[in-house]
C-alpha positions in Angstrom: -4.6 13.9 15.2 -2.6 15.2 12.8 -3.4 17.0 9.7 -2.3 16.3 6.4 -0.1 19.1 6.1 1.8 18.6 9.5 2.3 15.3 8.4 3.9 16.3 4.8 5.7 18.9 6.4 7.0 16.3 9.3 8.3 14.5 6.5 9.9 17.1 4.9 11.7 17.8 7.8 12.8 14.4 8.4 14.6 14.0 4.8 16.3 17.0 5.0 17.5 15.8 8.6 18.6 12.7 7.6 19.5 13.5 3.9 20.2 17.8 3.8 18.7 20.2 1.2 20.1 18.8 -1.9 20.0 14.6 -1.5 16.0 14.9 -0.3 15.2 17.1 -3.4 16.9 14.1 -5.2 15.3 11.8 -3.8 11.7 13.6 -4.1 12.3 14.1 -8.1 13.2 10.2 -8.2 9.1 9.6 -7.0 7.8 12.2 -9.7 4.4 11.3 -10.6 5.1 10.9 -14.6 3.1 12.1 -17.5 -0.1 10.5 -19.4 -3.3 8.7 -18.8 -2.2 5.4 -16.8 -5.5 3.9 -16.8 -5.8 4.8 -20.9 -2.1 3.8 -21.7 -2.7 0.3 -19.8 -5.8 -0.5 -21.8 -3.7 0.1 -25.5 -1.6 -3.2 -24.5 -3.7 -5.4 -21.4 -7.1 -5.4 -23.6 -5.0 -7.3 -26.1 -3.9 -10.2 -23.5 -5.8 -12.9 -22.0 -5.6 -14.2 -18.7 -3.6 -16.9 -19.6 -1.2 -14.9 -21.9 -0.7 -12.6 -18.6 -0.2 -15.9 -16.3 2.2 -17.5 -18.9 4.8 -13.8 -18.9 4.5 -14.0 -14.8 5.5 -17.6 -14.8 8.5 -16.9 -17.3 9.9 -14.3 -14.7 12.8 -14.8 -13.1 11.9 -15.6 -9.5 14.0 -13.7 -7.8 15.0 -10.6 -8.7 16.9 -9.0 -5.1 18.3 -6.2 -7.3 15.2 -4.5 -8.2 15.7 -2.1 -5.4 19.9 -1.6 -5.8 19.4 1.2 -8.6 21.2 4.2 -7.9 19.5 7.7 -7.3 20.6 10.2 -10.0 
């Protein structure tokens, strides 16, 4: 079994295989982890919504959104 470091560094090795130096390091600072207290930050807008209110937005979605993934990585 692997540990967790072979398999980060397995990883590593396979982006800059497939990608080079320059496009994985792009493609690592896209997934940054963000600033800020999630769980606090969620709870100053969801503790003001009801169930319904939150069912009501998901229903006025558009159903299919096939573009959510097309974004270019800068």
């Amino acid at each position: 079994m692997k540990t967790q470091h072979e398999i980060i560094q397995q990883g590593y090795d396979a982006l800059i295989n497939s990608l080079g130096v320059v496009d994985t390091i792009r493609f690592i600072r896209y997934f940054s982890p963000g600033k800020g207290d999630y769980t606090q930050e969620r709870h100053q807008w969801l503790d003001e919504k009801t169930l319904a209110n939150v069912l009501l937005e998901m229903n006025e979605l558009p159903e299919d959104d096939t573009n959510q993934y097309d974004e270019i990585i800068e």
